[in-house]
C-alpha positions as CSV (number, residue, x, y, z in Angstrom):
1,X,-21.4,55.4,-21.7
2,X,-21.7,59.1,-20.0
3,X,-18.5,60.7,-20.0
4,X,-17.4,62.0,-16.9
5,X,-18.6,65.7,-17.3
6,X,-22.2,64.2,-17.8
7,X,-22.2,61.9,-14.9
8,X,-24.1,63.5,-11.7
9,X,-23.3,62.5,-8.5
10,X,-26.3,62.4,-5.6
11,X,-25.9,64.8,-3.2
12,X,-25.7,64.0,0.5
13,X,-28.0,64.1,2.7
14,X,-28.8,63.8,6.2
15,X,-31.5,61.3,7.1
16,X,-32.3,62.7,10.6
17,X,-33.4,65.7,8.8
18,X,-35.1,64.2,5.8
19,X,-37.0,62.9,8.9
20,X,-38.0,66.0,10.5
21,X,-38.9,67.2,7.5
22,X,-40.9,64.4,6.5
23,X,-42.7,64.3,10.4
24,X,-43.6,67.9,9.2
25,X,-44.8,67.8,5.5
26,X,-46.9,64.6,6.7
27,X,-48.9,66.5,9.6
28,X,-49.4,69.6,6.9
29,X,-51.0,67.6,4.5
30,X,-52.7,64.7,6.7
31,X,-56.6,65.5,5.6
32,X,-57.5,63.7,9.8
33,X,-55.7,64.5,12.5
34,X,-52.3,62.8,13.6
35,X,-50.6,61.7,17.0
36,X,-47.0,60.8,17.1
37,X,-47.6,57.2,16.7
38,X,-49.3,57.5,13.5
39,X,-46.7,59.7,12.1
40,X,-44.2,57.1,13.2
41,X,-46.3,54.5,11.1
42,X,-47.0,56.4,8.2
43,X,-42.8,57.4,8.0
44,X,-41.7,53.6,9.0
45,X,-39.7,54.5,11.9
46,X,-39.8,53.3,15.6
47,X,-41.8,54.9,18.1
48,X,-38.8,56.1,20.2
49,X,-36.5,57.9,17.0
50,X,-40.5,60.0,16.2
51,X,-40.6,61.3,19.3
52,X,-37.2,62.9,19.3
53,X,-38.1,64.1,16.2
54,X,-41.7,65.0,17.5
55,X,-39.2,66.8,20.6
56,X,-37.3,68.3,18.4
57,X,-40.0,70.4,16.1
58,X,-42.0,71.3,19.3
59,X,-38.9,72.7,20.9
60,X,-38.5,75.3,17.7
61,X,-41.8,75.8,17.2
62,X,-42.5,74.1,14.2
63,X,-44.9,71.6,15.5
64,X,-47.8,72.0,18.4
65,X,-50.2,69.7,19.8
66,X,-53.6,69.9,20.9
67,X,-55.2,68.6,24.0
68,X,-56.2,65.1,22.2
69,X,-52.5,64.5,21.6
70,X,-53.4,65.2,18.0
71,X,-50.7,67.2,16.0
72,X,-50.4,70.5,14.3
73,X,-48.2,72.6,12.2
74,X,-46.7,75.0,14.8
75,X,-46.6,79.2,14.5
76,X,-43.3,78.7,13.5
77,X,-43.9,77.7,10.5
78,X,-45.2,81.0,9.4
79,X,-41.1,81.9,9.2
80,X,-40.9,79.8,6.4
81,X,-44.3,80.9,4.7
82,X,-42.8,84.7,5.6
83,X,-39.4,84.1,3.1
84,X,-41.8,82.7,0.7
85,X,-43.9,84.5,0.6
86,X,-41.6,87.9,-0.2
87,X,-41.2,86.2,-4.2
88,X,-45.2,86.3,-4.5
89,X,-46.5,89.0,-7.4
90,X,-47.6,92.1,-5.7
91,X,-45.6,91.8,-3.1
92,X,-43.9,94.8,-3.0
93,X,-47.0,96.8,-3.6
94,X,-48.6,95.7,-0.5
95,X,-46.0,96.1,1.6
96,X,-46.0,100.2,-0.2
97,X,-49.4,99.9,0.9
98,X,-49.2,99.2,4.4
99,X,-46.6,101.7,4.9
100,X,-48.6,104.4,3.7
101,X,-51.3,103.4,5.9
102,X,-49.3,103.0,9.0
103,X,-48.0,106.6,8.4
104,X,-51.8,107.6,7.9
105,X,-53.1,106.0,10.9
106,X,-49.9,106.8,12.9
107,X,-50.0,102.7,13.8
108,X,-48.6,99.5,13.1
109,X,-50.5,98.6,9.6
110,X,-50.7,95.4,8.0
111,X,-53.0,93.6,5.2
112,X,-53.6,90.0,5.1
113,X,-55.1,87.7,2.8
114,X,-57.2,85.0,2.3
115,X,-55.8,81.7,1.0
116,X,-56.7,78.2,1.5
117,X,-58.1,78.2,4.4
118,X,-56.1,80.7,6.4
119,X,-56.5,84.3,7.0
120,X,-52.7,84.7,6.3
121,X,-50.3,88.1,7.3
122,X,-48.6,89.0,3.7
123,X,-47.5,92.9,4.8
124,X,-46.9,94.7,7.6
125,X,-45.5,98.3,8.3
126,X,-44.9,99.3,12.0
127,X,-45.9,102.7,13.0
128,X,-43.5,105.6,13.7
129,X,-45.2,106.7,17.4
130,X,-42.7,105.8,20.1
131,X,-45.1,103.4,21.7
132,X,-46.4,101.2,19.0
133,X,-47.6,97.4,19.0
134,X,-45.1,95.2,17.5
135,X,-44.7,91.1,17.2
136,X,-46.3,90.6,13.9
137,X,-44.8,89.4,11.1
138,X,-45.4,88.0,7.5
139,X,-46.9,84.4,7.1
140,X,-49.0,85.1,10.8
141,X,-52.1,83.0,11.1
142,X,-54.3,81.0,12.6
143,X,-56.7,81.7,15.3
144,X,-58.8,83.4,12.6
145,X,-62.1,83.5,15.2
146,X,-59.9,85.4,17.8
147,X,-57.6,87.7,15.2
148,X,-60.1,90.7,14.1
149,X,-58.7,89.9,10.3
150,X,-59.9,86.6,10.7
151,X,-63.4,87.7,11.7
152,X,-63.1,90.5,9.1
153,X,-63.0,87.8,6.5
154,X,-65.2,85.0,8.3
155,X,-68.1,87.4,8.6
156,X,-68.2,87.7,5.1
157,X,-67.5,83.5,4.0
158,X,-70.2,81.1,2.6
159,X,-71.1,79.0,5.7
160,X,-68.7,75.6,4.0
161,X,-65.4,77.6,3.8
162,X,-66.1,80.0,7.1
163,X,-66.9,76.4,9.1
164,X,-63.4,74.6,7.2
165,X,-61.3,77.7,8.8
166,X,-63.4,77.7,11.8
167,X,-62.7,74.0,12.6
168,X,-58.8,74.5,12.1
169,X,-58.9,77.7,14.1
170,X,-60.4,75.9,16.8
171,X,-58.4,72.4,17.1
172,X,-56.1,73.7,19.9
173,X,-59.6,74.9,22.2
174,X,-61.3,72.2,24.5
175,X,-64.5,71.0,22.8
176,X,-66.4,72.5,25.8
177,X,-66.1,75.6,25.2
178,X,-66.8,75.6,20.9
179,X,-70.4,76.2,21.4
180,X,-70.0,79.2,23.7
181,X,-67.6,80.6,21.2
182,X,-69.1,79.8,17.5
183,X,-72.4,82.0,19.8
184,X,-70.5,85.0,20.1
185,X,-69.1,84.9,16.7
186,X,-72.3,84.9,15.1
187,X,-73.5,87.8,16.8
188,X,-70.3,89.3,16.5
189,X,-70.4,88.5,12.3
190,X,-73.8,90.2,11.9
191,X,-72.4,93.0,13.9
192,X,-69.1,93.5,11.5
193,X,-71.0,93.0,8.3
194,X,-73.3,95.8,9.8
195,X,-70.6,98.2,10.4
196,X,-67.6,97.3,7.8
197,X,-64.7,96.5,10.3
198,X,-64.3,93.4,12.9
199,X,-62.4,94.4,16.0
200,X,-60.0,92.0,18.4
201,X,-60.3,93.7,22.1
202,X,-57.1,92.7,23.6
203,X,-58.3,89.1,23.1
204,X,-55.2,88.0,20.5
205,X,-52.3,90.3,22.7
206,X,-52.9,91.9,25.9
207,X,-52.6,95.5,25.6
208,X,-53.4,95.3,22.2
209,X,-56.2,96.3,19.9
210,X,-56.9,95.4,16.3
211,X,-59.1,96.6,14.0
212,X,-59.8,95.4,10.4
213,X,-61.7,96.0,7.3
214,X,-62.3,93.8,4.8
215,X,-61.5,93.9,1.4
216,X,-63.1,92.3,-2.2
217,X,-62.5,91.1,-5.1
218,X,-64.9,93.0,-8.3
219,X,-67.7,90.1,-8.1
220,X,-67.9,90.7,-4.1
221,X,-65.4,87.6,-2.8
222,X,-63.8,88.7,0.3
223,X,-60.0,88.8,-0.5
224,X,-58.5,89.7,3.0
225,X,-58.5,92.5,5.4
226,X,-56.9,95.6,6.1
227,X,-55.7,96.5,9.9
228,X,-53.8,98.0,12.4
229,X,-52.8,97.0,16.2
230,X,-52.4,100.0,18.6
231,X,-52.2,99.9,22.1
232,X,-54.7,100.1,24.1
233,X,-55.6,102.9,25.9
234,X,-54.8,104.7,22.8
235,X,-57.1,102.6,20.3
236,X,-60.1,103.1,22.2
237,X,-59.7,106.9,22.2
238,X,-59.5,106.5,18.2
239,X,-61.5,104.0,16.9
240,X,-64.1,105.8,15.2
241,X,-61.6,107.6,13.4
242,X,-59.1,104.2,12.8
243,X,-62.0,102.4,11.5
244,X,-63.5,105.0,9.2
245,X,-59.7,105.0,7.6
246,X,-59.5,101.2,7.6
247,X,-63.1,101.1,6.0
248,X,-61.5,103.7,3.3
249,X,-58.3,101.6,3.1
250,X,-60.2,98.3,2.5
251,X,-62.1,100.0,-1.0
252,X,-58.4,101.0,-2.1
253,X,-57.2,97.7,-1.6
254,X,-60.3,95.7,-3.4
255,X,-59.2,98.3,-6.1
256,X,-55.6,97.8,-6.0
257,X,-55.9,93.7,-5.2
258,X,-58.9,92.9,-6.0
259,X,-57.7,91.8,-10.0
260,X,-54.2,90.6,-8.9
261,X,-53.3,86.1,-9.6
């Protein structure tokens, strides 16, 4: 018999947030796409107890859903990916390296990377001019055909993975307007493979510009992107001279990245 000292006792638990959590896991993972009454089938509750679940995650951010009623993880989520991010290796020396770019290109600087199929924020450094663009923040992504890291990276994708990411990027866009969009992007790929650097005109944040250049891996694999946001009126007086430092940024960070697990 276990003496006392060895017996464990269970912890307690709330069940109301083992749900949510569950409701959230399940629509993470799902490989098709989930409305409220499947989750409530697949977790073995009643229709009623998932939507206040379903109420609940929407209202912090945590869960979105698109114009078929089908579920998705919410922007929120990226707060969780943000503190989880902090404990991956290199780490530190990206954020080091964003906050020497920022200071080079007098902008908010950031470098994101590709994994899975997301074009994901991992380090950001805000600029030190008075006016600056803020509002980004570590774990950011999705909306990779809209975000100029996205189509940094897209441009340069084998047409399987560039057409997984594209199809997530797009769930939350009526079907109507895909084609019209997946046209421009193509012209707009050839052009950033052309030039080195993808640019986002205000379309992601008014009053905002981005600009990105991607960055590779020693065998060529695209690995992420290097960017900043500016405003404006201010970006398009600079952007010959932001993207010929993002360009030089993006070799740095293949040589700097490029090796790291």
């Amino acid at each position: 018999m276990a003496s006392g000292s060895e017996k464990k006792t269970a912890a307690t638990t709330l069940q109301t947030v083992e749900r949510a959590l569950a409701f959230l896991e399940l629509v993470a993972v799902s490989s098709s796409e989930l409305t409220v009454r499947d989750v409530a089938g697949r977790l073995g509750v009643n229709l009623t107890t998932c939507y206040h679940l379903y109420n609940t995650l929407v209202a912090h951010g945590y869960v979105e859903r698109n114009p078929d009623l089908t579920l998705r993880v919410g922007r929120k989520a990226a707060v969780l990916y943000d503190g989880y991010r902090r404990g991956f290796s290199g780490q530190r020396r990206m954020q080091d390296f964003v906050a020497e770019l920022a200071a080079e290109t007098t902008e908010t600087a950031w470098l994101s990377t590709l994994t899975g199929d997301s074009v994901v924020l991992t380090a950001y450094a805000e600029g030190p001019q008075p006016v600056r663009a803020t509002g980004l923040y570590v774990g950011l992504t999705g909306l990779e055909h809209v975000r100029s890291s996205g189509k940094a990276v897209l441009a340069h994708l084998d047409e399987d993975r560039r057409e997984r990411i594209l199809q997530k990027s797009l769930s939350g866009i009526a079907p109507a307007q895909h084609t019209e969009i997946r046209e421009a992007l193509e012209r707009d790929f050839v052009v950033t493979r052309e030039r080195g650097w993808a640019l986002d005109d205000e379309d992601y944040n008014a009053g905002i510009v981005g600009v990105a250049a991607p960055f590779f891996s020693p065998d060529g694999a695209v690995l992420g992107a290097v960017g900043v946001w500016s405003p404006t009126a201010r970006a398009h007086q600079s952007l010959d001279v932001l993207a010929e430092l993002l360009v030089a940024a993006a070799r740095e960070a293949g040589s700097l990245f490029g090796r790291m697990d």
